[in-house]
N, C-alpha and C positions, 0 to 999 in steps of 0.2 A: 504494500500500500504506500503510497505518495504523498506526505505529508505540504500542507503550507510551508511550511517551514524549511522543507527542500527546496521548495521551489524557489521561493524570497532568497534564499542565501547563497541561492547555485550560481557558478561561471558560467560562461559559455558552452565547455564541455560537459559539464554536469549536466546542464539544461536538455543537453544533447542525449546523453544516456538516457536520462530520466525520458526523455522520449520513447529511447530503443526498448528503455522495461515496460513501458505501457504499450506498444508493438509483441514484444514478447509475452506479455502477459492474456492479450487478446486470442495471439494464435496458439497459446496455453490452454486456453480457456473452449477456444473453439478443438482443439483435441479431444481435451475430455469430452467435450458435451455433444457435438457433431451440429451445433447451433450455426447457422449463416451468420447471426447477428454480430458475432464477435470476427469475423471474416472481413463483412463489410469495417465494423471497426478500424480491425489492421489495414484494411485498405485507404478511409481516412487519414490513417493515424503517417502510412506510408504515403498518403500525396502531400501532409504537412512535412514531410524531409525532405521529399523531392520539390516544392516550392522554395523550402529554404538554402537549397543548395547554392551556394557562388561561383557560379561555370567559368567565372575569369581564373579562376584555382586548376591549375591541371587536374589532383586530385578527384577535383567534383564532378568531373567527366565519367569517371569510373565510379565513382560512387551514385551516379545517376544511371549508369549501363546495368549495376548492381540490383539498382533499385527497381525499374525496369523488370529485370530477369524474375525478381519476387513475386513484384506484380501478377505478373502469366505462369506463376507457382499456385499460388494464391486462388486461382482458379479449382483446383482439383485439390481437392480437399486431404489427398493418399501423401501429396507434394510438403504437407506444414509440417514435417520433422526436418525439411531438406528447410526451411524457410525459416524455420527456428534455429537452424544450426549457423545459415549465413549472416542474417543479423547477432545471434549472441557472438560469432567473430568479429566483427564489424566494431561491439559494443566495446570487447574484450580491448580492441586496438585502442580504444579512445580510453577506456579506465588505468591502460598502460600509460598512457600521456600525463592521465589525472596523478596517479602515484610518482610519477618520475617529475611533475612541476614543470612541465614542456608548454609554455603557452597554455598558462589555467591563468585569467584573469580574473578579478578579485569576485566583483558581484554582476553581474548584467544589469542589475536592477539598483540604479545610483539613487540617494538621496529619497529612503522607501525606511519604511517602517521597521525598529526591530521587531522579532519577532518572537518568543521563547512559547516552546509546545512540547507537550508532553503526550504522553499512550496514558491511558486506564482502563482497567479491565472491567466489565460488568456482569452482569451472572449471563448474559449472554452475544456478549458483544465487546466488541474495539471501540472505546472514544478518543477521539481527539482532543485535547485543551489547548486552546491557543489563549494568551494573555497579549492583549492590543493595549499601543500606549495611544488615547485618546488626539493624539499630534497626527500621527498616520503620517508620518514625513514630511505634512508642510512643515516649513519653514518659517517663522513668524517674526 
């Protein structure tokens, strides 16, 4: 699960993965369940990376070829072990960047709210607790 709190505090790269685990978690989810819904998902979820891609980059070339090739995986439903395996590579590369400090920029998100959030458990459930400072990052 994805917390606020991820997101507000993530780099560029981070923001990035946390993309690839909600892509992964779809064609996860459409495994076990054999549900279309979580299919079209990843297929959303895969035209938001392929939109954001920056083709002035050589790299985004191939990661758009990549992208692509999932797509028409995506399709046959027998295909999302192969489509799971090519994004958690993908993911893998960029968490490698994330631990080695290669171009991880600080926040994305300048001049934004902290944010402090915790888990608690319930007798049958996950919460969330987020505590907001009532400023919300204006500046006053």
């Amino acid at each position: 699960m994805i917390t606020v709190a991820q997101v507000a505090q993530a780099s560029d790269i981070e923001l990035l993965c946390i993309t690839y685990d909600i892509f992964l978690e779809n064609v996860q989810q459409a495994q076990e369940t054999a549900d279309d819904k979580y299919i079209k998902k990843a297929r959303e979820v895969l035209l938001i990376l392929i939109e954001n891609l920056d083709l002035s980059v050589p790299i985004s070339q191939d990661l758009f070829d990549l992208y692509i090739y999932v797509q028409k995986l995506l399709i046959s439903k027998k295909e999302l072990p192969a489509v799971h395996r090519i994004i958690s590579k993908i993911k893998e590369g960029y968490q490698t960047l994330i631990e080695q400090g290669i171009h991880v920029e600080e926040k994305m998100l300048t001049n934004t709210q902290n944010v402090y959030a915790g888990m608690t458990y319930g007798r049958s459930n996950l919460d969330e607790i987020v505590l907001e400072d009532n400023n919300r990052g204006f500046r006053i």
